[in-house]
GUVEXZA-636548 format. One record per residue (C-alpha): residue in three letters; chain; x, y, z. Coordinates in pm, whole numbers, plus 50000, padded with zeros to 5 digits. Each point is the difference from the previous one (the first is absolute). Example, Ala and Ser with C-alpha at 12.3 -4.5 7.8 and 13.67 -1.06 7.14 Angstrom:
2
+---------+--------+-------+-------+-------+
| residuo | cadena |     u |     v |     w |
+---------+--------+-------+-------+-------+
|     Ala |      A | 51230 | 49550 | 50780 |
|     Ser |      A | 50137 | 50344 | 49934 |
+---------+--------+-------+-------+-------+
REM end
This chain:
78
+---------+--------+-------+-------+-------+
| residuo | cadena |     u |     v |     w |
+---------+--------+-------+-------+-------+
|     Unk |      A | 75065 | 74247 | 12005 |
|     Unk |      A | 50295 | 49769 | 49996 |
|     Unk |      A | 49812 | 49732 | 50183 |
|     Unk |      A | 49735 | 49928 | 49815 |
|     Unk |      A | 50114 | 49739 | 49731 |
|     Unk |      A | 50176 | 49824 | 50279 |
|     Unk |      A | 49623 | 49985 | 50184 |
|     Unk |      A | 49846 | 49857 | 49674 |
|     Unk |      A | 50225 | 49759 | 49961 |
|     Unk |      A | 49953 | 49861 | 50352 |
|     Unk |      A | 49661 | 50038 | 50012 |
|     Unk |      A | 50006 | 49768 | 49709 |
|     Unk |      A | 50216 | 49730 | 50130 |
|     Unk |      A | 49708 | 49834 | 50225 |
|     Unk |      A | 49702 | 49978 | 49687 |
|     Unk |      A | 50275 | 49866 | 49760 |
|     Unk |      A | 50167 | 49778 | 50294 |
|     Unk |      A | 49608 | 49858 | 50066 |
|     Unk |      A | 49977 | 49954 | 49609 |
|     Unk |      A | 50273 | 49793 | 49975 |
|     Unk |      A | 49908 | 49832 | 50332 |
|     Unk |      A | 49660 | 49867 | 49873 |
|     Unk |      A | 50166 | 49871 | 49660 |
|     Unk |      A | 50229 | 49809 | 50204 |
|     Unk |      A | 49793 | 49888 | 50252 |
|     Unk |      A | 49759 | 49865 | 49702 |
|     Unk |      A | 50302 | 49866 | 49786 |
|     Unk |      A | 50124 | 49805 | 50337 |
|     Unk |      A | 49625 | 49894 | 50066 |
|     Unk |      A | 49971 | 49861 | 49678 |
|     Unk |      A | 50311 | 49788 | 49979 |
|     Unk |      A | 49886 | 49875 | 50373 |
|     Unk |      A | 49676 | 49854 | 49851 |
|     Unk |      A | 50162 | 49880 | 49661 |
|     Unk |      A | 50239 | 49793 | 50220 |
|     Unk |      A | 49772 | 49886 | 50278 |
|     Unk |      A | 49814 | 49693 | 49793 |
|     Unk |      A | 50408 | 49874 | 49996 |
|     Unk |      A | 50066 | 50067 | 50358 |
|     Unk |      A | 49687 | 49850 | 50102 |
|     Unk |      A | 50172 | 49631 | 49814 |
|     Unk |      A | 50257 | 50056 | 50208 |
|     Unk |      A | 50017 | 49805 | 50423 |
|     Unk |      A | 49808 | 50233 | 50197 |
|     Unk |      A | 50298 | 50157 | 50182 |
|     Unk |      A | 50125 | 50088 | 49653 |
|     Unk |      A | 49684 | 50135 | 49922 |
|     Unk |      A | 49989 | 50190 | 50372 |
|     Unk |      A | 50296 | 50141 | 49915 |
|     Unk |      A | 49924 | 50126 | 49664 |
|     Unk |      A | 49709 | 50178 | 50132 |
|     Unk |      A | 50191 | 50137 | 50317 |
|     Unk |      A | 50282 | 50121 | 49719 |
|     Unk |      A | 49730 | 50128 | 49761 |
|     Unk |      A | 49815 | 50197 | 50259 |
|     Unk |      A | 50350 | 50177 | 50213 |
|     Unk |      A | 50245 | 50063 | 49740 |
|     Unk |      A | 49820 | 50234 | 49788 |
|     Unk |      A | 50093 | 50281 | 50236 |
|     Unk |      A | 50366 | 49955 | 49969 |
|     Unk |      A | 50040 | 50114 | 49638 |
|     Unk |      A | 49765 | 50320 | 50105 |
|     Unk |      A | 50253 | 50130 | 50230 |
|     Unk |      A | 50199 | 50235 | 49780 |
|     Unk |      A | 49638 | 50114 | 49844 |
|     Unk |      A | 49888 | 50109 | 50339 |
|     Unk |      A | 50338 | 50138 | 50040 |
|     Unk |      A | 49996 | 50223 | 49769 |
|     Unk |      A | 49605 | 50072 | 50022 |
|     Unk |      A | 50108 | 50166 | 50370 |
|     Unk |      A | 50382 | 50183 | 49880 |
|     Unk |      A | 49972 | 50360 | 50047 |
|     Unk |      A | 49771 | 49990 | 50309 |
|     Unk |      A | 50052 | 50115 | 50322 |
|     Unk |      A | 50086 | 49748 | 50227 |
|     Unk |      A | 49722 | 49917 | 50275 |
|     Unk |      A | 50104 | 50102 | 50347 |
|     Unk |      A | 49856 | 49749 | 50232 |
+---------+--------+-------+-------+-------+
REM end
C-alpha cells in the first residue's frame, strides 16, 4: 500500500507534537518562576501584569505546533 508511510507519519505528529509541548510548557514554567521573585519587587500592577503575561502568552508561540500536530486531517464538519 501506497498509504501507509503517509499514515505513520501522521499518526506520529500528535505523540511528538505533545513531546515537544511538555518541554516547552516546562521550559516556559521554569523561566516564569525564575523571574517571579523580580516581578514580585516590582508596584503591584507591574507585578499583576507580569503574572497576567506569564500565564496567557504561552499559547501564542504553540500555535504553529498545534498547527501542524492537526495538517493532514480531515476537516470537522459541524
Amino acid at each position: 500500500m501506497v498509504a501507509a508511510p503517509m499514515q505513520e507519519k501522521q499518526n506520529l505528529r500528535k505523540p511528538i507534537g505533545t513531546l515537544v509541548l511538555i518541554a516547552f510548557l516546562l521550559t516556559w514554567l521554569w523561566g516564569a518562576t525564575t523571574l517571579a521573585p523580580v516581578a514580585g519587587r516590582l508596584h503591584f500592577l507591574l507585578e499583576m501584569g507580569y503574572y497576567l503575561a506569564a500565564g496567557t502568552f504561552w499559547a501564542i508561540p504553540l500555535k504553529p505546533l498545534f498547527d501542524w500536530m492537526n495538517a493532514g486531517e480531515p476537516e470537522s464538519e459541524d
